[in-house]
Each structure stands twice: as C-alpha cells, then as structure tokens.
N, C-alpha and C positions, 0 to 999 in steps of 0.2 A: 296156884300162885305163879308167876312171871319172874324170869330174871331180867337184869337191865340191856340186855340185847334182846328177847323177846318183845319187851316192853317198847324198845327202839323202834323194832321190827313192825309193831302194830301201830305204831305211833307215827312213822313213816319217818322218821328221824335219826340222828346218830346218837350211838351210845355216847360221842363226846358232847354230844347237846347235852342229852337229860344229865349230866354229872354238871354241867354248865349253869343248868335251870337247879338243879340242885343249891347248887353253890350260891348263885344269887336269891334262893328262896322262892322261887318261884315255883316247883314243886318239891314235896315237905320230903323230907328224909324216909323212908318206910322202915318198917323190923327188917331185921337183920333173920338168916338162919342159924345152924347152930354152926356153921361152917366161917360164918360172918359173912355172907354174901347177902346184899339185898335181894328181897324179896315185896312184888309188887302185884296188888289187885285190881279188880275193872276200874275203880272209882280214879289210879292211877291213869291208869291208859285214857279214860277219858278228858282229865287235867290237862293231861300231855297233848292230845289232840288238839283241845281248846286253844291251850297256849299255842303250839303252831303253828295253829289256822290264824292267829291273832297277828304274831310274827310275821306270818308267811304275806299278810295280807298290807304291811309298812309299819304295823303299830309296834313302836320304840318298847325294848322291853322294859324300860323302865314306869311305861304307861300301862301296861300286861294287867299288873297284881291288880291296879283299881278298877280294870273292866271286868275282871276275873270276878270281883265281889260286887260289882255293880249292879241295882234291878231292873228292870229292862229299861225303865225310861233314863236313870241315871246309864247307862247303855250305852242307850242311842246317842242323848247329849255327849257325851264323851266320842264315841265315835264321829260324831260332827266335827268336834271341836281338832280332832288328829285329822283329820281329812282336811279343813280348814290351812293349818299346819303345815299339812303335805303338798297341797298346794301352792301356797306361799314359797317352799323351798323350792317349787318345780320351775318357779315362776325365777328364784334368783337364780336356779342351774342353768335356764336357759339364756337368761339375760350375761352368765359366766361365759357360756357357750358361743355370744356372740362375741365378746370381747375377743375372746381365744381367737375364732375364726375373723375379726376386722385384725389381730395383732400379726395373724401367718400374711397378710400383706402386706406387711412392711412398715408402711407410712402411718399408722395408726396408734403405733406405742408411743402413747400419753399427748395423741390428738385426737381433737374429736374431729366426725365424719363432713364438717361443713370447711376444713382448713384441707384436709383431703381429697376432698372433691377441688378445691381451689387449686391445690398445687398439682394435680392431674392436668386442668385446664394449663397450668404453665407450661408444663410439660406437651405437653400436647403443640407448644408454639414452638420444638424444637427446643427448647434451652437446654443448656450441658446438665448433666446430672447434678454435677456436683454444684452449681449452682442452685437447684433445687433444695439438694441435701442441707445446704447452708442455709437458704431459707426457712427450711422444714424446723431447723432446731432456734432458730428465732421464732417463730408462731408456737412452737411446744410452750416454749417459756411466756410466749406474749399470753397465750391459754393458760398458765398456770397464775397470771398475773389476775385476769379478767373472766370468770370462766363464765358469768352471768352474762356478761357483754361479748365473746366471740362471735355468736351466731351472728349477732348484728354487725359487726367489724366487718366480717367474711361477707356476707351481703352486701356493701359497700363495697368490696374488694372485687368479688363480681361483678359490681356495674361496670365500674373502672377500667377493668378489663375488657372493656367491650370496645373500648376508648380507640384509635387505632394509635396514639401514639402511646398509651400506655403499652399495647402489642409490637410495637418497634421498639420500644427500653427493654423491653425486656428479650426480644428476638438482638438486641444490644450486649447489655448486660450478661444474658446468660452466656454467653462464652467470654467472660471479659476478662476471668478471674486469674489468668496466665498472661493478660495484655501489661508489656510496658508503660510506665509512665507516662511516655514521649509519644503511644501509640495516636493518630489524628482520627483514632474514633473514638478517644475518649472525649473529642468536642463535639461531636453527634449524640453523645449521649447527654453531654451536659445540655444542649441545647434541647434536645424529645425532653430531658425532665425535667428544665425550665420553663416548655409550656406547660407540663403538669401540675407544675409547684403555683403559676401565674392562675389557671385556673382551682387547684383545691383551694389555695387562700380565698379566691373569689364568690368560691358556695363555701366555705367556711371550713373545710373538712379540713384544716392542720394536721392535724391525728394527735394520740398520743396523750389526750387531754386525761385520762386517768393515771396514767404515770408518774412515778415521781423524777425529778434529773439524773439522780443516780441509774434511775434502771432504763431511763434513753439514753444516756451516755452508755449506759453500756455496752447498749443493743448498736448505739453508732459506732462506735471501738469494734464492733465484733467486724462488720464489714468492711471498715478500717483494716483491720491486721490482714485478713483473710487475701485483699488482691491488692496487688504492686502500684495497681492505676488509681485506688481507690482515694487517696491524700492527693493526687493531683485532680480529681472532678471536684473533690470540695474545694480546693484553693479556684478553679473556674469560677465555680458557683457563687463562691464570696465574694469574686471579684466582679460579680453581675449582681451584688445585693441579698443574695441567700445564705442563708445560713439554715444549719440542723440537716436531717432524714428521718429520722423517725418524728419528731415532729416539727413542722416547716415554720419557717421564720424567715421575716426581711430583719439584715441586718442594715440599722442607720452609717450613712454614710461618713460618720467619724471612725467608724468601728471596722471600715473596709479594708483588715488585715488580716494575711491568714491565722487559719485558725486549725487544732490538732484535732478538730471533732471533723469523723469521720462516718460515711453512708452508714445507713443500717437495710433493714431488709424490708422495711414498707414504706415505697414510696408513693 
C-alpha cells in the first residue's frame, strides 16, 4: 500500500493535486490506516496517471470524469469534440493577441485598421499631430456610428486623397489649429475646400447621408471649438453659398447669413 506522497511520486504529480482530485471527486477517497492516514493501491496510481495524462494533455477537468467512464468510441467522440473546443479558443486568443498587439500602436483603440491606415497617409503629408489626434477621435465615433459602412467611407476617403487639392487642405488645415481668425490663410483654405465642396456635390458624394443632425452637428461643433480660425472659414464659405462639413450643402441665397455651425473632420 502507498501513501499520498508515494502515490504523487508515481503519478508524477503533487500531493496538493491528488487532495485537489480528491476533492472534486475525481479520484475516490481510499481506506484510511489505523493511524488515519490514506492509504492507496495500483488501481489508484493508475486513475491518477489517467487523469493527468488527460489534464496534462488541455482536457478541462470538468470533462475528465466522462472520458474517465467513457468506451473507446464514446472516447474518441469526446475527444474530438474537446479538441474542436480547443481550437475554437486558440483561434479567439489569437484574434485577442492581435487586438493587443494593433492597441500597443497607438491609433487603433476602437479603430479599425482601414481608418488607421488613412490617418498614417495624413500624416505622412506632414500634418501637426495634433491635427491628426483630433481627427482620429472623430472617425472612432464616425466607426462607432457606421461600423458596416467604414471600410467603404475609408475607400472613398483614399481616393480623395489622391486629389492634389484635397493634399493642399490638408498640408492647410493641418497646422491651422493655433491660426488666428484674421490669419489670410484661412482664405486659401476656404478656397482648396470650395473646389472640393464644388466637385463632391457634383459626383454626389455630400457625405454624412447615414447620420442623423444631431450627431453632424456635433461632429461640426467639435472642430468648431477645437481652432480659433475655424467660425471664420465657415462665415467665408457661407458667404460663397456653403453651408455644413460633415455633410456639404449649398445654402439658398435668402439664407446667406452667418451661421454657428462649425467644420467638422471630413471634408
């Protein structure tokens, strides 16, 4: 007869296992000596290995007992089916793993990799950071709004950018956000994004058509607040016929007043 270190010993296991496998019933209690020490036989030790090897091998202990009393073909189907399983989990820790790994750069908390890649492309034309930044957490929200529709927004927003005057507003805009009011490049800028505004109306692209007004207003207020200049390009633009940012409109010529709606972040 074996004691429960022994039986560890053979088992290749810890004594605080087999009291663990105890405890959840996975191996049965044995006689006692007269000492009150368990006392344990081969038919143990080979339980114990079983289990182990079971363990040892990803099968959840709480799937153990049914393999444990299983006949071979009940066995294997069970076996399949925990393998199936383990898979499946390998498949979401890796998919965890990339989240993790696109989050340690930065721009990817709670964007997806096609708004990412676009604001790289900004970046890349020189723009101030912080111009970026500001943009970045309008597209989080515009993503949070549309997430079916991104990829394709972003697509558009790529052509666009190929534009060379969308590449001058924004080689513009991106350092504007410190510019005075009164500064005379904020009529270079209303003028690069009056011929943007003249040709999206003309292929149709306004933007914004999923939107409701409250959440364009809001996104036009956000770039509003954010620069000094930004209530003087909209009072320009209005007084040339435009109206909105986030999504483009001619204002009719009774209506040619200023207005408190303010740029937003896609033009």
């Amino acid at each position: 007869m074996l004691t429960i270190s022994q039986l560890a010993s053979y088992a290749g296991v810890t004594v605080r296992a087999v009291r663990h496998y105890h405890q959840i019933g996975l191996l049965p209690e044995p006689a006692r000596d007269r000492s009150g020490y368990r006392t344990y036989d081969a038919a143990a030790v080979v339980r114990l290995i079983r289990i182990h090897t079971l363990a040892d091998s990803g099968v959840p202990l709480a799937r153990v007992q049914e393999l444990l009393d299983a006949g071979p073909d009940e066995f294997a189907a069970g076996v399949r089916a925990i393998d199936r399983e383990l898979r499946a989990e390998v498949r979401r820790l890796q998919a965890t793993r990339q989240r993790l790994t696109r989050l340690a750069a930065g721009d990817h908390l709670a964007l997806p990799p096609c708004v990412v890649d676009y604001l790289d492309r900004v970046r890349a034309l020189g723009v101030d950071e912080a111009y970026v930044e500001l943009e970045r957490d309008s597209w989080i929200m515009v993503a949070a709004q549309v997430p079916d529709q991104i990829d394709a927004i972003m697509a558009l927003k790529n052509v666009e950018l190929d534009d060379p005057d969308m590449v001058r507003f924004y080689q513009l805009i991106g350092g504007a956000l410190d510019w005075s009011p009164d500064d005379p490049r904020v009529v270079e800028v209303a003028d690069v994004l009056e011929r943007l505004m003249v040709r999206a109306v003309a292929e149709g692209n306004v933007g914004a058509d999923d939107f409701d007004d409250q959440f364009v207003d809001f996104l036009d207020s956000t770039m509003r607040t954010a620069a000094p200049a930004a209530q003087r390009l909209v009072e320009i633009l209005r007084e040339r016929g435009w109206g909105g940012w986030t999504r483009i409109e001619r204002v009719p010529a009774d209506r040619l007043t200023p207005s408190p709606a303010g740029p937003g972040p896609l033009p």
